[in-house]
VOBA-1610 file (N, C-alpha, C; in pm, whole numbers, padded with zeros to 5 digits, always signed):
BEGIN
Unk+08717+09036+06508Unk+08573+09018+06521Unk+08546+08871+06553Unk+08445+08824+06625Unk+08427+08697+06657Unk+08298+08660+06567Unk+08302+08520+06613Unk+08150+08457+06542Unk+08074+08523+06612Unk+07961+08559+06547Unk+07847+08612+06619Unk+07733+08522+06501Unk+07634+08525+06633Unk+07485+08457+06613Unk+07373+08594+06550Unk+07334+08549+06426Unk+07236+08647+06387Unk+07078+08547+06327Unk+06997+08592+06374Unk+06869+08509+06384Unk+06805+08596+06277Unk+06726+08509+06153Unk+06701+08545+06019Unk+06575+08617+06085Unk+06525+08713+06034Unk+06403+08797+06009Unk+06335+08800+05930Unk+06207+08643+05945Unk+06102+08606+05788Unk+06080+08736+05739Unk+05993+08841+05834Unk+05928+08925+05799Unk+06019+09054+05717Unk+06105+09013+05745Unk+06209+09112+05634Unk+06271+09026+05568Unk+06272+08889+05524Unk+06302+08815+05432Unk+06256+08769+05350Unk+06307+08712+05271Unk+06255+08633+05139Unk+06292+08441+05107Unk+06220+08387+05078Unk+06290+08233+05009Unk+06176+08230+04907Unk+06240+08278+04738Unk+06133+08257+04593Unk+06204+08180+04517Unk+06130+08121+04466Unk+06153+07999+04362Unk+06059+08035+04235Unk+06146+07989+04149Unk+06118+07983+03993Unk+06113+07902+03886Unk+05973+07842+03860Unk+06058+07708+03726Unk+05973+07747+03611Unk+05981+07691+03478Unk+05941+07679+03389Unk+05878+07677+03343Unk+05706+07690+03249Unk+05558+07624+03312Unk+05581+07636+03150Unk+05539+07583+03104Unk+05481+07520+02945Unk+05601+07627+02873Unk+05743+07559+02898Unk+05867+07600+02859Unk+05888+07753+02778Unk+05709+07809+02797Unk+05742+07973+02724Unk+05742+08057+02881Unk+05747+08075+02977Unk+05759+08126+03066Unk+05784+08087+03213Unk+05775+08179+03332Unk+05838+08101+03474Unk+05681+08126+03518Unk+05707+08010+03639Unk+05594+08052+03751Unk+05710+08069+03860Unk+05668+08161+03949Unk+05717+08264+04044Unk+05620+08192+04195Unk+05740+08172+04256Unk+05640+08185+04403Unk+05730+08200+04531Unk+05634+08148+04637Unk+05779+08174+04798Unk+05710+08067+04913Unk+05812+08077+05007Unk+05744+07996+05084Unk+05707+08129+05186Unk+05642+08104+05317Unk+05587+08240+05391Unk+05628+08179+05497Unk+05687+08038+05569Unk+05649+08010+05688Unk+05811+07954+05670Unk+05895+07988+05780Unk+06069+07979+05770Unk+06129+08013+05873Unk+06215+07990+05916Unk+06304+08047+05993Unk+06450+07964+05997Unk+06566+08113+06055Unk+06662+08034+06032Unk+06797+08080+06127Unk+06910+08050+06123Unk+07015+08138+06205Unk+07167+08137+06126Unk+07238+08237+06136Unk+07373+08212+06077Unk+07473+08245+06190Unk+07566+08205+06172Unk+07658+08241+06301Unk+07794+08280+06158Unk+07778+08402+06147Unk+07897+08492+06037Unk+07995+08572+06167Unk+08145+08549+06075Unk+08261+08655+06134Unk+08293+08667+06010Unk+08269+08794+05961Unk+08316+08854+05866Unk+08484+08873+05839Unk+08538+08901+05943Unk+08706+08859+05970Unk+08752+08720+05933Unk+08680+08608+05938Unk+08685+08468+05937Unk+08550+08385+05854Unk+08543+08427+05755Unk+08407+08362+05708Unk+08425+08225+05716Unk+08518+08163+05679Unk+08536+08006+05656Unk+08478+07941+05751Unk+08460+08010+05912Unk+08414+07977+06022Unk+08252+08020+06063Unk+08188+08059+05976Unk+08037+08111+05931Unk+07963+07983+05901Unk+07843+07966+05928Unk+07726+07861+05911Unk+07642+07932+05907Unk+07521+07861+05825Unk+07377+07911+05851Unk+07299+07753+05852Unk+07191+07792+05898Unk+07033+07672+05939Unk+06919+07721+05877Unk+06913+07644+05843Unk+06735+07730+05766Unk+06649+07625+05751Unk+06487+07642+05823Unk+06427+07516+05858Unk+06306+07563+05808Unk+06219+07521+05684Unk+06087+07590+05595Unk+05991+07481+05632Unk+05866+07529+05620Unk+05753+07485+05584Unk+05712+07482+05427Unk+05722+07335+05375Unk+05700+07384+05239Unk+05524+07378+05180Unk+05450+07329+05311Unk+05290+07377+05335Unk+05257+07518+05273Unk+05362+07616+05349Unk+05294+07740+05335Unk+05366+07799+05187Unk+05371+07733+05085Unk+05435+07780+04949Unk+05304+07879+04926Unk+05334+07971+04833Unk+05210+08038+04791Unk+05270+08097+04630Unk+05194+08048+04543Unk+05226+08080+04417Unk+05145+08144+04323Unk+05038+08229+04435Unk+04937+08328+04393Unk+04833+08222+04294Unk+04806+08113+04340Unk+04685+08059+04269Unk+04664+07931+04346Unk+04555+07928+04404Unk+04521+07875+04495Unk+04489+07691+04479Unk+04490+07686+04339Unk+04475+07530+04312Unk+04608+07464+04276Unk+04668+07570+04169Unk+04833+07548+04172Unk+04885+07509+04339Unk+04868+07568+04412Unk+04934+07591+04572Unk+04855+07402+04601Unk+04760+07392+04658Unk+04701+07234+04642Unk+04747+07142+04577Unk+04810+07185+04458Unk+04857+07018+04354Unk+05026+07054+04431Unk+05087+07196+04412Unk+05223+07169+04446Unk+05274+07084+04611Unk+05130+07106+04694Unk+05147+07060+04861Unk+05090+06899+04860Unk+05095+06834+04738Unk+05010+06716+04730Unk+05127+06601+04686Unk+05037+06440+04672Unk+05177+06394+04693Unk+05274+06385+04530Unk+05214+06446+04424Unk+05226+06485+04374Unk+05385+06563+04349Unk+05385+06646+04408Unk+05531+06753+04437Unk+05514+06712+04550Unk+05554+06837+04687Unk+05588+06803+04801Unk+05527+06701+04910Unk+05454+06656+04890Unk+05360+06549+05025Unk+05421+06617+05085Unk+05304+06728+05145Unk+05370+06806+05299Unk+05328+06744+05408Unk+05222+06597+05397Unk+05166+06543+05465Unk+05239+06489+05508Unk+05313+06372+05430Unk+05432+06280+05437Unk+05579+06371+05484Unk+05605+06515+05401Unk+05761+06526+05431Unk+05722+06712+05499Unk+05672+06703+05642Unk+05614+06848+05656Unk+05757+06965+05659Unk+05834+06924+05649Unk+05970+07058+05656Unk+06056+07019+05586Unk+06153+07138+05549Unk+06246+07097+05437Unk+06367+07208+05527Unk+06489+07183+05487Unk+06589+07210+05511Unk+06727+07226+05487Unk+06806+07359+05527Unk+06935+07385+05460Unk+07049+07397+05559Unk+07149+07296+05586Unk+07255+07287+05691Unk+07369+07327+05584Unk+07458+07450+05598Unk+07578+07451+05540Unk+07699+07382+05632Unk+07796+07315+05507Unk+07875+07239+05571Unk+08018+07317+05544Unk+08040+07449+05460Unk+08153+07485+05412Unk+08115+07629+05344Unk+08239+07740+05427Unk+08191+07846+05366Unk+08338+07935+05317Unk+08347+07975+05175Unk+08402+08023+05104Unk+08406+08155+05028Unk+08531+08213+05045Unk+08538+08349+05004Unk+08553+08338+04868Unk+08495+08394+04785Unk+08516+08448+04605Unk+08543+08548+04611Unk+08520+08653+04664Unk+08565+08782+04627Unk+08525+08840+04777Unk+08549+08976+04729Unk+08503+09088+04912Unk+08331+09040+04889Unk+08320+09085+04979Unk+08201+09027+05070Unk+08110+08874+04959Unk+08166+08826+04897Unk+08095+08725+04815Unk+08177+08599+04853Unk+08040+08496+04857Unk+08113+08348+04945Unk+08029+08259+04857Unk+08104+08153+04859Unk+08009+07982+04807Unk+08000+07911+04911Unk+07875+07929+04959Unk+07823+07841+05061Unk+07791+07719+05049Unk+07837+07601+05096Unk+07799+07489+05009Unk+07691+07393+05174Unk+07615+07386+05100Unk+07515+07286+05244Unk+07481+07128+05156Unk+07398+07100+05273Unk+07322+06963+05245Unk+07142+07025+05253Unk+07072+07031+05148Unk+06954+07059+05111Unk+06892+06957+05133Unk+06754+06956+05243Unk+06663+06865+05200Unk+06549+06861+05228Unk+06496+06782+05064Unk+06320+06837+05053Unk+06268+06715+05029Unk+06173+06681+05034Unk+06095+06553+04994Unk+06120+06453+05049Unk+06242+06473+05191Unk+06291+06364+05223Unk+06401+06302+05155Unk+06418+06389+05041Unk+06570+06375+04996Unk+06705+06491+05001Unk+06829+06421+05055Unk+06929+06543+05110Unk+07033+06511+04973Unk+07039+06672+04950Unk+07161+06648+04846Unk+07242+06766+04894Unk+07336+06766+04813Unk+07482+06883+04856Unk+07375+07017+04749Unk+07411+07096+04772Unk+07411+07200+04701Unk+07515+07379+04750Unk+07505+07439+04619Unk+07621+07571+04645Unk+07533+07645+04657Unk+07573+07778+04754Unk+07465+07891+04724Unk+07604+08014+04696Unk+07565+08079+04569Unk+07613+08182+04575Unk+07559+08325+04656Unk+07685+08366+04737Unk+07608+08460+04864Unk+07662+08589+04878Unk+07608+08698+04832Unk+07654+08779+04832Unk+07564+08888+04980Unk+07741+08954+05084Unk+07677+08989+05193Unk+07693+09136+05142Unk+07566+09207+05217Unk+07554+09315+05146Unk+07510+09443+05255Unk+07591+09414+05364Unk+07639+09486+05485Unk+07562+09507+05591Unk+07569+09590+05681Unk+07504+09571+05793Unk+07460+09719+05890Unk+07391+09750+05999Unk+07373+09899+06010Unk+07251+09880+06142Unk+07280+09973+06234Unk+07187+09947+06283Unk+07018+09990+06284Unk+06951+09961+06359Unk+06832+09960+06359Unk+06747+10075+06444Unk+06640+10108+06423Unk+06621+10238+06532Unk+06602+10175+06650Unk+06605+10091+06678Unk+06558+10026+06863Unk+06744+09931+06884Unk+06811+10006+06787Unk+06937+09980+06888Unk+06952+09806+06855Unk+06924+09724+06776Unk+07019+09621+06731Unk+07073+09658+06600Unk+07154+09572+06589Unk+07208+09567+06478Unk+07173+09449+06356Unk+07156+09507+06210Unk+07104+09411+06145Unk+07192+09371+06006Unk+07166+09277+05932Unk+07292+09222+05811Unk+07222+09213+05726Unk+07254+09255+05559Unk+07166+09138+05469Unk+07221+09060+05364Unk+07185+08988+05337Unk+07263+08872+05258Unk+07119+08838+05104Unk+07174+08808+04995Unk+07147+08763+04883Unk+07219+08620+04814Unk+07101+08510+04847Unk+07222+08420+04863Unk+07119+08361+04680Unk+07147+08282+04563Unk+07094+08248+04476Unk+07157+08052+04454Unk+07077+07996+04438Unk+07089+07823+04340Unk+07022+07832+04238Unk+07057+07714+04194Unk+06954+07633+04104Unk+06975+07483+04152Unk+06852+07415+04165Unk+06823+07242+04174Unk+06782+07174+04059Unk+06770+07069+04059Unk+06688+06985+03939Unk+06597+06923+04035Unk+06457+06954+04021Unk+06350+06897+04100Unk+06365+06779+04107Unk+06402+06669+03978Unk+06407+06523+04019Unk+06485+06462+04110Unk+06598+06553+04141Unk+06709+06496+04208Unk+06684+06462+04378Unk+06531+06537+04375Unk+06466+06570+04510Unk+06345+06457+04505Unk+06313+06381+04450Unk+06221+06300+04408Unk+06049+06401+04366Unk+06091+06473+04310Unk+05996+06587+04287Unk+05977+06572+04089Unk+05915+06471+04036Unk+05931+06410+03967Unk+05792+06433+03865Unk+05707+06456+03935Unk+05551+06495+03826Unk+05589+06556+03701Unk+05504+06532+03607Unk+05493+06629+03500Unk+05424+06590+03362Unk+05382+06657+03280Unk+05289+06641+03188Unk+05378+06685+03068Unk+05366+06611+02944Unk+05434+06599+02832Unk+05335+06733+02718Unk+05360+06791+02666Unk+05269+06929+02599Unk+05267+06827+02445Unk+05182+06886+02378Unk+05187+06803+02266Unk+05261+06877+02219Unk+05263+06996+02199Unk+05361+07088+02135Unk+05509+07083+02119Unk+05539+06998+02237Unk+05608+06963+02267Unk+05680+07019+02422Unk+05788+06975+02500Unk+05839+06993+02600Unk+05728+06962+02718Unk+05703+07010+02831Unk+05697+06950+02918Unk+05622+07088+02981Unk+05500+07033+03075Unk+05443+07169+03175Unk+05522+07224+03263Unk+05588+07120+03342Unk+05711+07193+03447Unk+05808+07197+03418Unk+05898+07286+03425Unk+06062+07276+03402Unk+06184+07162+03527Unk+06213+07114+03488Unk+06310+07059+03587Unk+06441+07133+03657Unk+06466+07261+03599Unk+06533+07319+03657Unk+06470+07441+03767Unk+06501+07409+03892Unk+06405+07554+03974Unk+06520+07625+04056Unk+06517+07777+04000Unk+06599+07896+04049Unk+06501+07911+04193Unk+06622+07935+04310Unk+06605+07927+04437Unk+06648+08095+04436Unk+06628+08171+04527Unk+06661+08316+04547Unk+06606+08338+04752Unk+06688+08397+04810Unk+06702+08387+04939Unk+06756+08564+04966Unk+06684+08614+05006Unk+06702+08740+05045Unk+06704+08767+05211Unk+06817+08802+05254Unk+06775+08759+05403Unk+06809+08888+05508Unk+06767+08907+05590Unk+06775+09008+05672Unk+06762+08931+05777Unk+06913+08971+05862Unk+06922+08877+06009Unk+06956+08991+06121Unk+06908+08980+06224Unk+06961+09088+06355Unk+07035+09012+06467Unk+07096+09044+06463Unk+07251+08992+06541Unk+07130+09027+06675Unk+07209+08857+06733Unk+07145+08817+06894Unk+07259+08907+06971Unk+07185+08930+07095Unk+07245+09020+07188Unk+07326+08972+07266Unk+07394+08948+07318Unk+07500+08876+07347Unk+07502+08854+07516Unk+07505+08724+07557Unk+07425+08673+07671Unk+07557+08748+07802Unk+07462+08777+07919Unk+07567+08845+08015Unk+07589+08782+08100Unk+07728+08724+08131Unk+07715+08617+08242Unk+07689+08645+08408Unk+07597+08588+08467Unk+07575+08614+08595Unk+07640+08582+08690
//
């Protein structure tokens, strides 16, 4: 099997994030505005990449003033840093179809390494005749490490935001058609 190019499908995908909010529960949200590409050989994963290029403007965390303080300069200055981004530099087999993807993440204008655990979860075609893949890839970050640094002290103690935020990536890609030479 060769590398093949498969172009992510927002509208059948996912990118949700999860952190902490007054250390008794999560706030839940996603971004809506994304796109991305992987070039996978399942015969050869080591030789697999993916790109993934977000708008972190269009976060939506089902509350509309929350969504305003998180796009402010506050958390993201989407003004100052309008896209965020995931280049993998190394891709690794753990088990049958499960890999550690390791990229360079970057948000706020800050790039760090990070792993994604990725589990591929097969492929089939489509009724209009392409073929499609899906993948479940999961992190965790520490917001500060991103200069994503706000937060309010509870008297109760601990803190309004959590510093740890669970990343979750659900992806559905349809393999590009493969160019015919003239």
């Amino acid at each position: 099997m060769a590398l093949n190019v498969w172009n992510i499908d927002p509208s059948h995908s996912a990118i949700a994030f999860s952190v902490r909010h007054m250390v008794v529960s999560k706030t839940r949200g996603r971004f809506t505005k994304w796109s991305g590409q992987l070039r996978f050989d399942a015969e050869n994963p080591a030789s697999s990449s993916v790109e993934v290029s977000i708008d972190p403007a269009s976060l939506d965390t089902a509350d509309a003033q929350r969504d305003a303080h998180l796009r402010s300069a506050d958390f993201f200055d989407v003004e100052k840093y309008p896209s965020a981004s995931f280049h993998s530099t190394k891709v690794e087999v753990t088990a049958e179809d499960r890999y550690r993807v390791t990229g360079d993440l970057t948000i706020h204008g800050v790039t760090k390494p990070v792993v994604l655990a990725v589990a591929y979860e097969g492929s089939g075609k489509d009724p209009w005749g392409g073929e499609r893949a899906g993948f479940l890839a999961t992190t965790s970050i520490i917001r500060k490490d991103f200069g994503l640094e706000w937060n309010k002290a509870l008297d109760s103690g601990g803190v309004l935001v959590g510093e740890k935020v669970e990343l979750t990536l659900e992806i559905e890609a349809v393999k590009q058609a493969a160019q015919v030479a003239a």
